[in-house]
C-alpha positions as a Markdown table, in Angstrom:
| # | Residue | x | y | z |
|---|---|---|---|---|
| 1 | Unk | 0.0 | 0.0 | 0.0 |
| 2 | Unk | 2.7 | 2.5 | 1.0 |
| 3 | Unk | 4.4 | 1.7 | -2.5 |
| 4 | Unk | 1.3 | 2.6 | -4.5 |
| 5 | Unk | 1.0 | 6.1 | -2.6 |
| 6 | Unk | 4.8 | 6.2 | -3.4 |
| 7 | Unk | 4.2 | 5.6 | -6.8 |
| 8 | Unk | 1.0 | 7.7 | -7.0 |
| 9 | Unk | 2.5 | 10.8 | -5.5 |
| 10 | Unk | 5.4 | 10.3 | -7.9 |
| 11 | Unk | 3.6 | 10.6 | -10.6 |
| 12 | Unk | 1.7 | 13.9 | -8.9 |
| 13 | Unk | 5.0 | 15.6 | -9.2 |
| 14 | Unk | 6.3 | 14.4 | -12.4 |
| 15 | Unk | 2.7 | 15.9 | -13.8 |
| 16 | Unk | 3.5 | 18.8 | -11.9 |
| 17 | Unk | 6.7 | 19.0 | -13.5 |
| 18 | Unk | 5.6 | 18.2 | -16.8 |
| 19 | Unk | 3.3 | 21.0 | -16.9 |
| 20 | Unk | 5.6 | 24.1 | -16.8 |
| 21 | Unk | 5.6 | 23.4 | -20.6 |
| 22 | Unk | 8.6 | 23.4 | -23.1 |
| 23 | Unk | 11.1 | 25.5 | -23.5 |
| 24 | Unk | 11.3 | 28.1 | -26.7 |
| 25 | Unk | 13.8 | 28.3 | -29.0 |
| 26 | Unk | 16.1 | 31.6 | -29.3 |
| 27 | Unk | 13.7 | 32.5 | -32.6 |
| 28 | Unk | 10.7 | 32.5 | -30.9 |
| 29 | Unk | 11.9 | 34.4 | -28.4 |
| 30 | Unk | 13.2 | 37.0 | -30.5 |
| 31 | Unk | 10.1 | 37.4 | -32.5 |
| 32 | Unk | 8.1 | 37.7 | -29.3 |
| 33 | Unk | 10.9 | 40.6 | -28.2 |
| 34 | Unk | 10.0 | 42.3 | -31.8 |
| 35 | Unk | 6.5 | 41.8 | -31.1 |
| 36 | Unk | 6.6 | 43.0 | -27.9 |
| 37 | Unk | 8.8 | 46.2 | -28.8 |
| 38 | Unk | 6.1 | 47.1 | -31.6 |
| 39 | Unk | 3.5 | 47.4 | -28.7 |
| 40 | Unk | 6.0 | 49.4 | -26.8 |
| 41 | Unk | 6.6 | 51.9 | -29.7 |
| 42 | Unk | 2.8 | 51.9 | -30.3 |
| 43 | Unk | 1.0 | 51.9 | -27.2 |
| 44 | Unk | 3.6 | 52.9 | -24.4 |
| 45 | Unk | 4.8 | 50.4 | -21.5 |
| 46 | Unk | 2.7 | 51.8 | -18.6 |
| 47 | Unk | 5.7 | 53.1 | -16.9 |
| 48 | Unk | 7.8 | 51.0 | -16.8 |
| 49 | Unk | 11.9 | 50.7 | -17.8 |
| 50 | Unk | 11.5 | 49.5 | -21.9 |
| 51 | Unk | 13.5 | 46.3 | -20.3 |
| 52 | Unk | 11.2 | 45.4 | -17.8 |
| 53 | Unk | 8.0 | 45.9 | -19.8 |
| 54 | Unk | 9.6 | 43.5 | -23.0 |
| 55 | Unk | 10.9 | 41.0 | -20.5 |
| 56 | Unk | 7.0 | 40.5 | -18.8 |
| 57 | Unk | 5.1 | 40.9 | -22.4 |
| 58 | Unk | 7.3 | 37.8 | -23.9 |
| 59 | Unk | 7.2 | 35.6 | -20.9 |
| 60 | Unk | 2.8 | 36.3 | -21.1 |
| 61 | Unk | 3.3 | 35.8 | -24.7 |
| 62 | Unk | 5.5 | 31.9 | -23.9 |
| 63 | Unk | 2.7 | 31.2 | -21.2 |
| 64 | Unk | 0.1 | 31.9 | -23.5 |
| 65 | Unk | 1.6 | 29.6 | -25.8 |
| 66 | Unk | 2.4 | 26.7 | -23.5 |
| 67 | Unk | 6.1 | 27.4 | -23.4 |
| 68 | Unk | 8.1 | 28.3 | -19.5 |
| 69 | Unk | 9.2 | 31.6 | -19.0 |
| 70 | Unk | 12.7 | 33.3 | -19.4 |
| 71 | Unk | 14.3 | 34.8 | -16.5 |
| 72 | Unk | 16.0 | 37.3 | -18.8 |
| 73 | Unk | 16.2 | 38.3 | -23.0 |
């Protein structure tokens, strides 16, 4: 019995795991940066550093899409 919760909360965590989704390749990334500047240009970045509002627009944009966020572009 102790073996199957073992087993069961195993696979709890692997799911857990498996769910931050994949990680993007560096050309997806940088189109989501261009993307994401074009809104800056367009509509402003709410007040915040040009840096800080591209960096939280792609990393919406990956979560969006399935993919994990970046810590940094």
């Amino acid at each position: 019995m102790k073996f199957l919760l073992g087993l069961m909360l195993s696979l709890t965590l692997f799911g857990a795991v498996a769910d931050e989704g994949d990680v993007a390749d560096a050309a997806l990334i940088a189109e989501l940066k261009q993307y994401c500047n074009d809104i800056a240009e367009e509509d402003g970045t709410d007040g915040q550093s040009l840096n800080a509002f591209l960096l939280e627009c792609v990393n919406n944009e990956l979560t969006n899409e399935g993919y994990q966020k970046v810590e940094k572009i």
